[in-house]
N, C-alpha and C positions, 0 to 999 in steps of 0.2 A: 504494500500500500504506500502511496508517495502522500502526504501530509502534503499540504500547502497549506491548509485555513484551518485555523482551532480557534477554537473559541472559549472562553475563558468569561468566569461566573464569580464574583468576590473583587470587586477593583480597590479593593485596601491598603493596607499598609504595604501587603507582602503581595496580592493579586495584582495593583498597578505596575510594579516594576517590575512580575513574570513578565505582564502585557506587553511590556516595552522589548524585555530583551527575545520573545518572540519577536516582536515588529524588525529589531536593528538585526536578526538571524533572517529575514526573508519572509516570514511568514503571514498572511492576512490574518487581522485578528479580528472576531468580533467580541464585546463584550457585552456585563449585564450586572448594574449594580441598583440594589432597589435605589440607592438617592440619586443616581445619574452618576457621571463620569466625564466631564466635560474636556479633563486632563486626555484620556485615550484617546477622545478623535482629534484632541492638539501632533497626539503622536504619531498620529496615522494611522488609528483604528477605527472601527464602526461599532455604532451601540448599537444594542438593540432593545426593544420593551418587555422581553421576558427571555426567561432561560427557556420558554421552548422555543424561540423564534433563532435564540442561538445556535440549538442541536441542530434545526433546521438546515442552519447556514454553513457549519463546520464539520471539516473529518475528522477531527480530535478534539474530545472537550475536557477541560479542566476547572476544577472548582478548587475555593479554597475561604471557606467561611468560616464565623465564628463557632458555631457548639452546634448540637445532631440536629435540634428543630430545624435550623437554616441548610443544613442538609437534606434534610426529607421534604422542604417544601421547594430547594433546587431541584429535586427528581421528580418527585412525587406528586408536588403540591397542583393546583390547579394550572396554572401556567407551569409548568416542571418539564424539563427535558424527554422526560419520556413520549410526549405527547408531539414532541418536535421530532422524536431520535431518528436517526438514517441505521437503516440495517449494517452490522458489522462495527459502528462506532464504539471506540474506545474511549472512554471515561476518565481521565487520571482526576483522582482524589483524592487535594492535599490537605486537607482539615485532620487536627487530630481527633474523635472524636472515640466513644466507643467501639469496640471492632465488633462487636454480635449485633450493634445494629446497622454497621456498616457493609458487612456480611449480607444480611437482610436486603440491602441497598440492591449491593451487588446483585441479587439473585433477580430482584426485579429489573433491572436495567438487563441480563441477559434470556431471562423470558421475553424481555422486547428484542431480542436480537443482536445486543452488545455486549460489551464488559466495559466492567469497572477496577480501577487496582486503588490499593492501597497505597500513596506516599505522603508520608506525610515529611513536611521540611522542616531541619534543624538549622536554628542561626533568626537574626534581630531582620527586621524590615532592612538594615543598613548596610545588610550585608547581601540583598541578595540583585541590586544592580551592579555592584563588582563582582557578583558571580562566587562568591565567600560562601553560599550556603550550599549544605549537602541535604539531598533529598534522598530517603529512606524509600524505595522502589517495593513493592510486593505485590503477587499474583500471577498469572498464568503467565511462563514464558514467552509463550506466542504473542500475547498481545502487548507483552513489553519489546519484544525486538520491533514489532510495527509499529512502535512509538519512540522507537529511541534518540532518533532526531529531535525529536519534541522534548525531550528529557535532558539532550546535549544542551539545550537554548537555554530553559527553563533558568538555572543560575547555581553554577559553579558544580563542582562533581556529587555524582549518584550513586548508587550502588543495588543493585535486584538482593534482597536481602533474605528472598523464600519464599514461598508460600503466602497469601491473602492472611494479612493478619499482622507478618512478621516486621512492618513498616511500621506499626503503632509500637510495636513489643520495642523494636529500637528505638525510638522517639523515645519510648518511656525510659530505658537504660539512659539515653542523650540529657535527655531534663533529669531526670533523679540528680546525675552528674553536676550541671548546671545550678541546682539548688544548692547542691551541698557546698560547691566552689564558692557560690556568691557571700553565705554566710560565713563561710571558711576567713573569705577574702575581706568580708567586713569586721572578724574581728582581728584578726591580725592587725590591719589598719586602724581597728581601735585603740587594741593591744601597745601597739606602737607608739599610738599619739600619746597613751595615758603614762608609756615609760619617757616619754620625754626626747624620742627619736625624731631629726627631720626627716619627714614624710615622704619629701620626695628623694632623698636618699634612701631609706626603705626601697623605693618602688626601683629603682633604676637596679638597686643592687639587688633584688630578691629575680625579678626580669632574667636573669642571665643564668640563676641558681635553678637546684634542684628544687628548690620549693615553690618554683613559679607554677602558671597556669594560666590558659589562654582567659578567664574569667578575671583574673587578678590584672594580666594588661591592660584587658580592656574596661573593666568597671572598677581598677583603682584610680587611675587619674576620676573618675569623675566623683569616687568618693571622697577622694582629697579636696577636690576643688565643692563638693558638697549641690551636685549641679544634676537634682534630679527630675527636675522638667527642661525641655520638651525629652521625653524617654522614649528611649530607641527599642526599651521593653518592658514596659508597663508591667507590674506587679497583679493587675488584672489578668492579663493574657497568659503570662505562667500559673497562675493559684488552680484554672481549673485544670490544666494537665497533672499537675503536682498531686490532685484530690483522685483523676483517676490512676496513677502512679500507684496510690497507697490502696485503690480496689485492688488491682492488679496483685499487686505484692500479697496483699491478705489473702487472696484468690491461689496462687500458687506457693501459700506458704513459708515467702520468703523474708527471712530475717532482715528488717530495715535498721535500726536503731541512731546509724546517724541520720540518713534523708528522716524519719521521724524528728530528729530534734530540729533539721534545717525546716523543714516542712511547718513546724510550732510556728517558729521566727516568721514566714510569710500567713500564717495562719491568724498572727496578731497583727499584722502590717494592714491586713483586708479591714479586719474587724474596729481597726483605728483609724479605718479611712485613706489608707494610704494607698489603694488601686490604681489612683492613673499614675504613681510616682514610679520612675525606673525599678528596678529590681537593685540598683545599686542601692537606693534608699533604707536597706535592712540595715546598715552601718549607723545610720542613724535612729534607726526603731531599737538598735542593740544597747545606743548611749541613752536610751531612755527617755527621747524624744516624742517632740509633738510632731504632727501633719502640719 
């Protein structure tokens, strides 16, 4: 199958700038975002006024919204892709959400004559127009090589990780990681200030050491400089993967006990109001701070 047109459903934080790096790869795009999009037809795309008018228009569709409701009414819903789909289309979906009702998804989108795969992306909105983020691939081999174009464009490397499903299970391992770094990261940096260390001596010298971590480059400087709006990852968009993290783990028995204590820290941060604030911001929930 040669791809030329996909169409792509989520034009957000992380959906805008797949849009793009399709477009600067060749490819037509249309899009669909309930509050419009006015940035994509700047880029050289086309809207359109629902997600089935999208499947309609494209050989490869990709979504990537917030939580399972905006998924099942991408597919499903009255105006939903199914209702548009062209037989044999391929589906990539990069939402994390549940994988048994993602599964679910699936089965209906290939009763209509397609598939669907699981990717779901690791990495901040800011990394995925340089092409920084890696996207976790799963589902039927077949209909991942007739999309791999589309997966080349998508932004920075991939990897086919197994079986329908096994693209959340890594996500989940990815975030687990990520949570634990950020608080790691935030108290060291606290650690630090309250012994009387300059900070940015800390950061430069720990950077080169065994005790670095790509979490500590990039979200110390902004806890030093204490600079946690405009956030390139909101503390909202991580709490719900983190909550189904800890289903997951209770679900296969596995012993968490640090992600449990990182997981508390962002569990207070929600609870104090602190959701649109970076995920750096736990540095400052740890010194006992307000919002």
């Amino acid at each position: 199958m040669v791809v030329v047109h996909v169409g792509v459903i989520g034009l957000g934080k992380m959906g805008l700038p797949i849009a793009r790096n399709l477009l600067e790869r060749g490819f037509a795009v249309t899009g669909f975002r309930r509050s419009g999009s006015p940035e994509l037809v700047v880029a050289g795309g086309t809207f359109a006024d629902s997600p089935a008018e999208v499947a309609a228009a494209a050989d490869v569709l990709l979504s990537i919204v917030p939580d399972a409701a905006a998924v099942e009414e991408v597919i499903r819903g009255p105006h939903g892709t199914l209702h548009g789909l062209r037989p044999g289309t391929i589906h990539i979906e990069m939402s994390t959400i549940d994988i048994t009702r993602k599964a679910a998804l699936r089965d209906v989108v290939r009763d209509a004559g397609g598939d669907l795969l699981d990717c779901p992306i690791s990495g901040s909105p800011g990394m995925v127009a340089p092409r920084l983020a890696t996207t976790f691939v799963s589902g039927d081999p077949d209909s991942v090589d007739a999309v791999r174009a589309v997966l080349d464009a998508i932004s920075g490397p991939w990897a086919w990780v197994g079986a329908f499903g096994a693209g959340a299970s890594m996500k989940y391992v990815a975030n687990l990681l990520i949570g634990i770094h950020t608080v790691a990261a935030a108290e060291a940096i606290l650690l630090a200030g309250r012994l009387g260390l300059d900070l940015e001596l800390v950061q430069q010298t720990l950077d080169s050491s065994l005790a670095s971590s790509a979490i500590l480059k990039q979200r110390g400087p902004v806890m030093r400089a204490r600079q946690w709006t405009p956030a390139p990852g909101p503390i909202e968009t991580l709490h719900p993967i983190l909550e189904q993290i800890a289903e997951a783990a209770s679900g296969c028995g596995a012993e968490t006990p640090v992600f449990t204590a990182a997981k508390t820290v962002f569990d207070k941060a929600m609870a104090d109001g602190w959701a649109e604030l970076d995920i750096a911001a736990v540095h400052a929930q740890l010194a006992g701070e307000t919002a």
